[in-house]
Structures are given as structure tokens and as C-alpha cells.
N, CA, C and O atoms as CSV, one atom per row, in Angstrom:
chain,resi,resn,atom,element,x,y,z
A,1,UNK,N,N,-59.611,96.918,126.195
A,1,UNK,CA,C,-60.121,97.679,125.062
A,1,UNK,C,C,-60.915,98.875,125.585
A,1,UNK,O,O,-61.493,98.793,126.669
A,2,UNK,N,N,-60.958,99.941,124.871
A,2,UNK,CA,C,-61.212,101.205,125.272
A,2,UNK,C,C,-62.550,101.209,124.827
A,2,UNK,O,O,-62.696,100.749,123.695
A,3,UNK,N,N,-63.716,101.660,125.488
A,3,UNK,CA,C,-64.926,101.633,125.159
A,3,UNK,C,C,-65.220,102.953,123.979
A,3,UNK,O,O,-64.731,104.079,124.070
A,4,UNK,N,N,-65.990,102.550,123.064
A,4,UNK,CA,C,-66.588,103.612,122.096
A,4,UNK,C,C,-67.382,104.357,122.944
A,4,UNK,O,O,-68.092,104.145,123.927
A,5,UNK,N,N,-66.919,105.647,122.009
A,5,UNK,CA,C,-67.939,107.483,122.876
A,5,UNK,C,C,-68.821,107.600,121.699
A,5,UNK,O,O,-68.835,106.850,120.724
A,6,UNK,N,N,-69.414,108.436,121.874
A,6,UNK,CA,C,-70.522,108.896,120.877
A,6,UNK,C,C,-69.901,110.590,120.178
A,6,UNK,O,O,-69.726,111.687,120.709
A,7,UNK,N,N,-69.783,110.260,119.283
A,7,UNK,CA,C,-69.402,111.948,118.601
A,7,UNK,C,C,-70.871,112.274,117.619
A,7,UNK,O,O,-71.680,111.632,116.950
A,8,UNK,N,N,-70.618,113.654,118.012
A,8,UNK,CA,C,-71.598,114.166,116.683
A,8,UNK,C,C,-70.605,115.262,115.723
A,8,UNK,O,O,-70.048,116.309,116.052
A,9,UNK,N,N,-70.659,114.451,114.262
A,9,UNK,CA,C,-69.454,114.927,113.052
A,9,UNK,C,C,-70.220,115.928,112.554
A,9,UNK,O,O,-71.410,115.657,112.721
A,10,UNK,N,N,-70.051,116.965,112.016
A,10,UNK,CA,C,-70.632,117.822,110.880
A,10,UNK,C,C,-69.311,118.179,110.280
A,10,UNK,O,O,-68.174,117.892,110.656
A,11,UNK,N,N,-69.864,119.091,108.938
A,11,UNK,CA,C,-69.442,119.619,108.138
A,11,UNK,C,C,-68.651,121.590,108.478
A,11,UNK,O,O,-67.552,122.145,108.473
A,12,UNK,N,N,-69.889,121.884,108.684
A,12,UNK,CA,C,-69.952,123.317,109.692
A,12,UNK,C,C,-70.613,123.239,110.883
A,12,UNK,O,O,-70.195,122.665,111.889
A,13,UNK,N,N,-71.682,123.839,110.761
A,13,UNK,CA,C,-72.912,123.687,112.133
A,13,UNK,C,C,-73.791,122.442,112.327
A,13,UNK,O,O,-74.996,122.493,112.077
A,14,UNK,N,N,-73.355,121.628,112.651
A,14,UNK,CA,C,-73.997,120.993,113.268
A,14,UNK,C,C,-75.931,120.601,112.914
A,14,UNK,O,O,-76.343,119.462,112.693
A,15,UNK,N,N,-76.595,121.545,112.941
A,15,UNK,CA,C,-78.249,122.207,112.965
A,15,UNK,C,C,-78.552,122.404,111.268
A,15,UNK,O,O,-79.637,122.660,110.747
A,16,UNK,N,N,-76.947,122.151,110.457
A,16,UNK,CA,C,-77.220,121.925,109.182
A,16,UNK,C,C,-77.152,120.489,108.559
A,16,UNK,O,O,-77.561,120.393,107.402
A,17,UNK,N,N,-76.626,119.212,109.262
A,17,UNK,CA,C,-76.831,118.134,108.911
A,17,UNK,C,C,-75.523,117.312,110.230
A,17,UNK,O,O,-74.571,117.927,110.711
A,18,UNK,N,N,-75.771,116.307,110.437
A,18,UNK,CA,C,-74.526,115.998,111.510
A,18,UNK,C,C,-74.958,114.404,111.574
A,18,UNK,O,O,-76.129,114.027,111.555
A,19,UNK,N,N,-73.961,113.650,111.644
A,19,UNK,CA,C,-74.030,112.115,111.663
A,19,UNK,C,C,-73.711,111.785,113.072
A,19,UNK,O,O,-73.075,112.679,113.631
A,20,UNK,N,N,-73.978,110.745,113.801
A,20,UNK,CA,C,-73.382,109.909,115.171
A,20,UNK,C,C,-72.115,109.130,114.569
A,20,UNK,O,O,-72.146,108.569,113.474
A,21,UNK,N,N,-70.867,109.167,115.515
A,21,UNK,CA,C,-70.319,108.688,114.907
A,21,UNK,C,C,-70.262,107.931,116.424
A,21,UNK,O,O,-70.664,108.503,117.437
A,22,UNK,N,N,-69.710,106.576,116.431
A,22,UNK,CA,C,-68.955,105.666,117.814
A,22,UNK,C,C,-67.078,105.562,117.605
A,22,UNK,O,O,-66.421,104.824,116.871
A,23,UNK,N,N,-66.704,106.460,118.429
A,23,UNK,CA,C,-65.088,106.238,118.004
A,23,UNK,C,C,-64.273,105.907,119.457
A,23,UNK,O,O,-64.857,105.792,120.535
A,24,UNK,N,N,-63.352,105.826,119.341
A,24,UNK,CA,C,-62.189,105.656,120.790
A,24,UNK,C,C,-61.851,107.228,120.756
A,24,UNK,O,O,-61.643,107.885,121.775
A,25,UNK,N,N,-61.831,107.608,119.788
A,25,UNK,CA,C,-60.649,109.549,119.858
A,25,UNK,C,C,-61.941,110.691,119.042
A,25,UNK,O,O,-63.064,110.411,118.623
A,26,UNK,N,N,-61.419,111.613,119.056
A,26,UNK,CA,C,-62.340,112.590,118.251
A,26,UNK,C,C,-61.648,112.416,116.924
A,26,UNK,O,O,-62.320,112.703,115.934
A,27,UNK,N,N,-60.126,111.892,116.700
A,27,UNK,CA,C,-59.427,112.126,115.497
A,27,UNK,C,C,-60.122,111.191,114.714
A,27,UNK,O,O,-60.501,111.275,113.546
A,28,UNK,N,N,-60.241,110.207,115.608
A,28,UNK,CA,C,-60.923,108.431,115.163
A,28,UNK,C,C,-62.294,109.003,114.141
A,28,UNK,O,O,-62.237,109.084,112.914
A,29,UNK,N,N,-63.157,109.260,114.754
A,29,UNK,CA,C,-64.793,109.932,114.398
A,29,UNK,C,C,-64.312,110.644,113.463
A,29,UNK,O,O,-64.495,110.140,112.354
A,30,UNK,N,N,-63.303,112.446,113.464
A,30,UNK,CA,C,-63.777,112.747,112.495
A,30,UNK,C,C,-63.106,112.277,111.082
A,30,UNK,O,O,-63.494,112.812,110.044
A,31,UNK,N,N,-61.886,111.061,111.048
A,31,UNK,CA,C,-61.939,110.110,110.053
A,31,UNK,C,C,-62.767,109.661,109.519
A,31,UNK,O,O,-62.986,109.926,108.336
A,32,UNK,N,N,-63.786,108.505,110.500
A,32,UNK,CA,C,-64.857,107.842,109.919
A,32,UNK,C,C,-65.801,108.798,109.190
A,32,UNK,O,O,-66.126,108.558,108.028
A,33,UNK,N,N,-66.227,109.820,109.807
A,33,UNK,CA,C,-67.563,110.672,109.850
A,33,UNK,C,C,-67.268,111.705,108.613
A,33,UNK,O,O,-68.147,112.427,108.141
A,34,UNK,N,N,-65.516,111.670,108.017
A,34,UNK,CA,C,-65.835,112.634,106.677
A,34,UNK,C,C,-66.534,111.933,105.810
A,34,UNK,O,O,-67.381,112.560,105.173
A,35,UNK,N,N,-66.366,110.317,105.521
A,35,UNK,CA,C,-67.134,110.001,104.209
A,35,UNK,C,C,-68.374,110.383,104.005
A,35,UNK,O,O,-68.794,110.814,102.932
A,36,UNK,N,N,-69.073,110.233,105.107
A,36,UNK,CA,C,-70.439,110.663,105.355
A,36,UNK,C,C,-70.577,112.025,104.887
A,36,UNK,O,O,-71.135,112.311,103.828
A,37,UNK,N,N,-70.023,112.933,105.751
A,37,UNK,CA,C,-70.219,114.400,105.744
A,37,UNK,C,C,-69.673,114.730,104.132
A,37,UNK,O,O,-70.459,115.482,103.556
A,38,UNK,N,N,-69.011,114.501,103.663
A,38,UNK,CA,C,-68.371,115.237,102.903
A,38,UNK,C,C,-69.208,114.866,101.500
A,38,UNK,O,O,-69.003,115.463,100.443
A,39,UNK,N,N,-70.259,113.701,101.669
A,39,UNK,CA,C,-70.864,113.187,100.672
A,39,UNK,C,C,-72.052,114.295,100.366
A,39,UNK,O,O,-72.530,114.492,99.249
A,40,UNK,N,N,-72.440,114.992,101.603
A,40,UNK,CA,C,-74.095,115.507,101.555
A,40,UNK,C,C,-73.525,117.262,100.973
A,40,UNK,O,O,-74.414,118.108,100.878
A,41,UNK,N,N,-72.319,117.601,100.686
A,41,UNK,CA,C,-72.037,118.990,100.209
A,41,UNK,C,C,-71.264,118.633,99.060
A,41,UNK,O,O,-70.665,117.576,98.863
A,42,UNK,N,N,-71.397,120.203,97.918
A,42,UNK,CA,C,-70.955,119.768,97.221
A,42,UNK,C,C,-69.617,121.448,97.004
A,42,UNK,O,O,-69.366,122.034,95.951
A,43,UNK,N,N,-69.039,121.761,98.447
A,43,UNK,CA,C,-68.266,122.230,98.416
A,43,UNK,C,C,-66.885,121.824,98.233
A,43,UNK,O,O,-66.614,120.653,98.498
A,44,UNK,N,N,-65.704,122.822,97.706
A,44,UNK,CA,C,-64.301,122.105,97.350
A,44,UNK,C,C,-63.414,121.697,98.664
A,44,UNK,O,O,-62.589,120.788,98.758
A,45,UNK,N,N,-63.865,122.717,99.726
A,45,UNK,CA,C,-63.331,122.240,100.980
A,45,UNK,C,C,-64.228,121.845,102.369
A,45,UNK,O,O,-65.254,122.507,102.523
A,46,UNK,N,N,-64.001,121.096,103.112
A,46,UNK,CA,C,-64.947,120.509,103.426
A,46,UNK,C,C,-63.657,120.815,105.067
A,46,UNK,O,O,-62.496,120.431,104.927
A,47,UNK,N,N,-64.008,121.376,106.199
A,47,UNK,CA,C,-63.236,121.136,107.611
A,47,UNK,C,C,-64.318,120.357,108.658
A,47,UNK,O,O,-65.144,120.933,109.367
A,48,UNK,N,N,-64.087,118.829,108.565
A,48,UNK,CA,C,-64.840,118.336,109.178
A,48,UNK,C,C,-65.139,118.382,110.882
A,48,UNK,O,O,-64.185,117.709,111.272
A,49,UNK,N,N,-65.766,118.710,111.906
A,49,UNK,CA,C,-66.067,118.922,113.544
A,49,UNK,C,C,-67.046,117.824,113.976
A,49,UNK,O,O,-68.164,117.394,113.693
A,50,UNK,N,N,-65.886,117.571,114.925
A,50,UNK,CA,C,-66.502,116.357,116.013
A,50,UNK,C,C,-66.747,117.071,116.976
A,50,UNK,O,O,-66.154,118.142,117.104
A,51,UNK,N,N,-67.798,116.592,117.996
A,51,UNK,CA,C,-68.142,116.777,119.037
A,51,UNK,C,C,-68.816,115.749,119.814
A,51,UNK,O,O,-69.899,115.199,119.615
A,52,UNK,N,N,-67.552,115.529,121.173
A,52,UNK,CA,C,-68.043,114.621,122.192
A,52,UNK,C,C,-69.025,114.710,122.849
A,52,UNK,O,O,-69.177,115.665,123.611
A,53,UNK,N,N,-70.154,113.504,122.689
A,53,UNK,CA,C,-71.530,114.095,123.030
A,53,UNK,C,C,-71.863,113.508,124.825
A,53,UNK,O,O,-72.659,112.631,125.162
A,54,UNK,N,N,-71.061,114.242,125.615
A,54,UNK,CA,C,-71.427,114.230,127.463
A,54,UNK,C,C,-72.648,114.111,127.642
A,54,UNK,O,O,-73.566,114.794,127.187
A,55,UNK,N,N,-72.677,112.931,128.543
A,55,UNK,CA,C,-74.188,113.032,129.237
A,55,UNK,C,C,-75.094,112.028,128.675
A,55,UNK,O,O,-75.913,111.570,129.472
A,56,UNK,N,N,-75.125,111.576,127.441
A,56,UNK,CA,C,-75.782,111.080,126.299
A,56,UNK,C,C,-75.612,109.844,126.113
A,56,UNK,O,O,-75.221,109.470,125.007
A,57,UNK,N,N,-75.905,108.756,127.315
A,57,UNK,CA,C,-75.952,107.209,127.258
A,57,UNK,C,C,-77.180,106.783,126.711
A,57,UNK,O,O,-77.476,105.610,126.936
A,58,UNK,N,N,-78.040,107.531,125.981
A,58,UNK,CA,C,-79.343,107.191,125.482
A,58,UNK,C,C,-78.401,106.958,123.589
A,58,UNK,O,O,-78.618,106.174,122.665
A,59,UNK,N,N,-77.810,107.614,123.700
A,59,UNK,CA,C,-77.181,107.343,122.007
A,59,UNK,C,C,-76.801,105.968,121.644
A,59,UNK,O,O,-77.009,105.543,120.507
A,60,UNK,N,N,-76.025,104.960,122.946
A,60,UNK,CA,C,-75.482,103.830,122.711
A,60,UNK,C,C,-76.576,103.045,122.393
A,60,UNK,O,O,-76.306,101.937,121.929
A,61,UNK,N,N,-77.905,103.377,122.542
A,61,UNK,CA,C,-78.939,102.761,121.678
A,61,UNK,C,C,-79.450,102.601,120.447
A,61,UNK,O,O,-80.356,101.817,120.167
A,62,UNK,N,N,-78.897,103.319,119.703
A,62,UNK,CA,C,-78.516,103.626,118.479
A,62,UNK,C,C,-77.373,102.955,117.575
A,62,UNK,O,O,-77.541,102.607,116.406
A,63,UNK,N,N,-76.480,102.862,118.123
A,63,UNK,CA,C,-75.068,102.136,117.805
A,63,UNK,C,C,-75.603,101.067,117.542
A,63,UNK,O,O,-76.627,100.658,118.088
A,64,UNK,N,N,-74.818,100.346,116.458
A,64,UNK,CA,C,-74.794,98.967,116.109
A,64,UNK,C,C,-74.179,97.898,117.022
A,64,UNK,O,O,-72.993,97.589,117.129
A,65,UNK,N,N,-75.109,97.469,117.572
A,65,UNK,CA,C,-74.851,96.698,118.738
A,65,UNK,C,C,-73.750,95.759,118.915
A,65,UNK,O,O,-73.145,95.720,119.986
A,66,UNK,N,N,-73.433,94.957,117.881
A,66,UNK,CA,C,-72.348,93.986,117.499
A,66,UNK,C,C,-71.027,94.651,117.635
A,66,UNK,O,O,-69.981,94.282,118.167
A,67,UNK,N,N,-71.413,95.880,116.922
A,67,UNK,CA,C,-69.714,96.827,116.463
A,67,UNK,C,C,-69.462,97.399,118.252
A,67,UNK,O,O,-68.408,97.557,118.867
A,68,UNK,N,N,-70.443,97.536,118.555
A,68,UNK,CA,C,-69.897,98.354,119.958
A,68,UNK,C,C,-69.621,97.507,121.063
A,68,UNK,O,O,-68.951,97.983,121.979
A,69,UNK,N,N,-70.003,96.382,121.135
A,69,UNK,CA,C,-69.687,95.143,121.850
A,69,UNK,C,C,-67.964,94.983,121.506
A,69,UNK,O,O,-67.204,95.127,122.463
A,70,UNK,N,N,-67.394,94.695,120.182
A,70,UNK,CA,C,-66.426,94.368,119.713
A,70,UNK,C,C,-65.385,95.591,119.682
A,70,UNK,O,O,-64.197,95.548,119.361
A,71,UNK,N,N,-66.222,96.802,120.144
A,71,UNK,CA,C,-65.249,97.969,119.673
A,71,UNK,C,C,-64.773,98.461,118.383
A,71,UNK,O,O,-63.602,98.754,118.142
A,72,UNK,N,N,-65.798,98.537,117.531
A,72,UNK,CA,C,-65.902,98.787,116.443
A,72,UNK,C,C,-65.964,99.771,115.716
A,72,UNK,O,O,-66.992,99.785,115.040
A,73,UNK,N,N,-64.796,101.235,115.452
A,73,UNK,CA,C,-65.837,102.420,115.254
A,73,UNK,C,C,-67.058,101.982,114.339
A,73,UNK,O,O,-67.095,100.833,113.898
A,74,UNK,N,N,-67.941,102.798,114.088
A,74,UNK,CA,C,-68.954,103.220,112.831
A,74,UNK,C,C,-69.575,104.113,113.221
A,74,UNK,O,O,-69.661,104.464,114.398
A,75,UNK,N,N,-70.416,104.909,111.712
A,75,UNK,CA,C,-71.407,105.612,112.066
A,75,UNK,C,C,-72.531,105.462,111.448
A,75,UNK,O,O,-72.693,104.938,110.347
A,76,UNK,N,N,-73.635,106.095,112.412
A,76,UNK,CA,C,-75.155,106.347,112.183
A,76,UNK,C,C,-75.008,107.823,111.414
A,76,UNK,O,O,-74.664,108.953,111.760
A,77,UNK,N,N,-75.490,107.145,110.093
A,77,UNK,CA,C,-75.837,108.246,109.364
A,77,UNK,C,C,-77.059,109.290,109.515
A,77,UNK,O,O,-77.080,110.510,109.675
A,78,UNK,N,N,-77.957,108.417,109.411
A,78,UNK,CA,C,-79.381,109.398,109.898
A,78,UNK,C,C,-79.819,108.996,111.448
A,78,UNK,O,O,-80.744,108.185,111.414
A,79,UNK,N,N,-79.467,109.293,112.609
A,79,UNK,CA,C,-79.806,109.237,114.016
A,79,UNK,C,C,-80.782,109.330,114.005
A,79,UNK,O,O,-81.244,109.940,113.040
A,80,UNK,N,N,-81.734,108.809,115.038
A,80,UNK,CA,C,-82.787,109.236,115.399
A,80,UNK,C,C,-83.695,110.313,115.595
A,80,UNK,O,O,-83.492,110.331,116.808
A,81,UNK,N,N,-84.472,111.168,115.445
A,81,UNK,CA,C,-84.549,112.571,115.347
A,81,UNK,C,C,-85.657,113.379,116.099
A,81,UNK,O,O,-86.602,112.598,116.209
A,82,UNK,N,N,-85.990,114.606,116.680
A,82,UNK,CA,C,-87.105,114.239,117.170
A,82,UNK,C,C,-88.422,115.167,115.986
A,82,UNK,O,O,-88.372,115.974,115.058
A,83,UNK,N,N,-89.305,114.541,116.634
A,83,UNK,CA,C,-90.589,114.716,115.280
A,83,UNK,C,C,-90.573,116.253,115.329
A,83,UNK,O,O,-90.731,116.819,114.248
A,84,UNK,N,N,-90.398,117.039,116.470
A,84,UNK,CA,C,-90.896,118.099,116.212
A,84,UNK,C,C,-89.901,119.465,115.455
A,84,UNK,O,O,-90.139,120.144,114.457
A,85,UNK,N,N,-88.840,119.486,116.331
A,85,UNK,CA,C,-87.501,120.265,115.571
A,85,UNK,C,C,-86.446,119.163,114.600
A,85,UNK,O,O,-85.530,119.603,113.905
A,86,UNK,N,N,-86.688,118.094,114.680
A,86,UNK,CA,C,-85.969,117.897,113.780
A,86,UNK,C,C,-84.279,117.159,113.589
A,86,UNK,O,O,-83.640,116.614,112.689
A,87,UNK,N,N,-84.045,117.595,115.237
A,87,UNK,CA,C,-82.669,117.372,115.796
A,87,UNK,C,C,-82.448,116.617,116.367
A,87,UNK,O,O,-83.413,116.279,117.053
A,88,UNK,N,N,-81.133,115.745,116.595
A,88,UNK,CA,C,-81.207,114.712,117.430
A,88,UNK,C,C,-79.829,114.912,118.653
A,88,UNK,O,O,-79.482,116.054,118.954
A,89,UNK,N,N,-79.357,114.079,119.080
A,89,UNK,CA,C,-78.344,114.474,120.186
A,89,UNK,C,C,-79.335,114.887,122.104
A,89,UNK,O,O,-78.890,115.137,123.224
A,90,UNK,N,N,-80.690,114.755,121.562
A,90,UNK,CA,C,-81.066,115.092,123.383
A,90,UNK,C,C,-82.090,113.897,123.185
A,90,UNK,O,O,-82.536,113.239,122.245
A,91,UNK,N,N,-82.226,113.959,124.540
A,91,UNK,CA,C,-82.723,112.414,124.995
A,91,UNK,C,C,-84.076,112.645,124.223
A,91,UNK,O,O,-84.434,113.812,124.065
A,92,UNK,N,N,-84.675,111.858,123.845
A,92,UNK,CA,C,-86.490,111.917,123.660
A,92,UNK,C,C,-87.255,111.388,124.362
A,92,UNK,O,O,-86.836,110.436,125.021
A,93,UNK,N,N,-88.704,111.806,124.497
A,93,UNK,CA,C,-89.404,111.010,125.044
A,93,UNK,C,C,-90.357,110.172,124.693
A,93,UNK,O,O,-90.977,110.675,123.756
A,94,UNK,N,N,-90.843,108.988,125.027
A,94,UNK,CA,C,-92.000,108.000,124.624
A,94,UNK,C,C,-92.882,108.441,123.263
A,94,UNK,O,O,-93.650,107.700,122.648
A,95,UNK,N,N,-92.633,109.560,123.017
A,95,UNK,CA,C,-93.886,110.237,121.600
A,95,UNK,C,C,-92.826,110.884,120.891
A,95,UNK,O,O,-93.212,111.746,120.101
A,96,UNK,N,N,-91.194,110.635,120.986
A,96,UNK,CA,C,-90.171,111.061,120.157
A,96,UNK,C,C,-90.201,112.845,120.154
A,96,UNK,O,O,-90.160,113.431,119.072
A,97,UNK,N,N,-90.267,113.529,121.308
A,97,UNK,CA,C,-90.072,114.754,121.177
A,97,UNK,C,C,-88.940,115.064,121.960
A,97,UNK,O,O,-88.697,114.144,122.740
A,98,UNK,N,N,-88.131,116.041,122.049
A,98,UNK,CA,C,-87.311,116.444,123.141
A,98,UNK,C,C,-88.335,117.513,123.559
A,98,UNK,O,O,-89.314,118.035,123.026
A,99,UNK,N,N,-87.441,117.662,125.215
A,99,UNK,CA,C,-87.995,118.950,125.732
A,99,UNK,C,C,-87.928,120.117,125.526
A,99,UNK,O,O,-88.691,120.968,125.982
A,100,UNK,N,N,-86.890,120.310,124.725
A,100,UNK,CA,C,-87.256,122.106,124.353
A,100,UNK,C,C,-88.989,121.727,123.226
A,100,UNK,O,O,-89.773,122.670,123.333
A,101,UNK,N,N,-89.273,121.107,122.732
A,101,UNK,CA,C,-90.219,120.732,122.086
A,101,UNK,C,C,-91.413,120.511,122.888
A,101,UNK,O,O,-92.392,121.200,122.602
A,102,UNK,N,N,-91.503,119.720,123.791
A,102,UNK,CA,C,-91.836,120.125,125.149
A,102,UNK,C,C,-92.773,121.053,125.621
A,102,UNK,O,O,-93.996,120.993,125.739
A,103,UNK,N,N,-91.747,122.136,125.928
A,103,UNK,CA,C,-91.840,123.197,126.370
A,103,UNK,C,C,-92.637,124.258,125.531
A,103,UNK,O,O,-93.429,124.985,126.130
A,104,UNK,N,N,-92.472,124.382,124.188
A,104,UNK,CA,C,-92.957,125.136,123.110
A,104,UNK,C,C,-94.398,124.695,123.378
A,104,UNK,O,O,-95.200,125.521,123.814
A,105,UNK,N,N,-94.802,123.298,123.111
A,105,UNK,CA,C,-96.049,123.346,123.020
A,105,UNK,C,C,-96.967,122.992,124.208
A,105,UNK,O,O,-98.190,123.051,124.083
């Protein structure tokens, strides 16, 4: 069995709302990840974007542990986020900030 990746689905950009999805393919994710996405707009067309998130073994902490054991797609609707920008997809640290956040202050 092929291990689940971590995608991040949006609608358009990403920095405007974006779910975790756990899939085997990107086709896989952005299946799962339209119900989600397509729920939070209330446009007539909706071109849903996955993106394979490299680097990012801090996400499988997030995943529903059972489903990813079993190979399960699903997704995390609201990910983890960090307190200060808001965004999620980079590692955080112990007080939930990323480092560009970090860095600012």
C-alpha cells in the first residue's frame, strides 16, 4: 500500500482559505478536497489546486491517525495555524508561530 502525502487544496490562492488533504495522487486530494473547498465560496465555478506539500513531515501530525495507518484518504479542514499570520503549511514552533513570524518580531 502506497503511503498518504500531504496536499494543500484551495479554491484559487491558497492565502485565501486552503484545507490539508492526505491522498495517494494529487487527482485523489483534489477529489476529496472539492467538497470542502467548494463549500466556503459561493462562486458558479469553482477550479480546484492541489499542492504537494515537500519537506512537511510535521503535517502527518495532524492527519487522522487511524485513516493514515490504514491508508485512508481524508481531509483536515481547519489545519493547524500559526497565531501570528494566520497560515499553516510551515513547521511551528513550541508558542505556535512560524518563522517568518519569527523574524518580524
Amino acid at each position: 500500500m502506497k503511503k498518504l502525502k500531504p496536499y494543500m487544496v484551495s479554491d484559487d490562492e491558497p492565502y485565501e482559505g486552503a484545507c490539508l488533504v492526505f491522498a495517494h495522487t494529487v487527482r485523489e486530494a483534489k477529489k476529496i478536497g472539492w467538497s470542502i473547498v467548494s463549500s466556503w465560496g459561493c462562486d458558479s465555478f469553482i477550479e480546484v489546486r492541489a499542492t504537494f506539500m515537500r519537506n512537511s513531515l510535521f503535517l502527518y501530525e495532524q492527519a487522522i491517525q487511524e485513516n493514515l495507518e490504514k491508508g485512508i484518504p481524508h481531509v483536515i479542514e481547519s489545519p493547524i495555524t500559526c497565531k501570528g499570520c494566520e497560515h499553516w503549511g510551515m513547521k511551528l514552533n513550541e508558542q505556535g508561530y512560524c518563522d517568518d513570524c519569527l523574524r518580524e518580531n
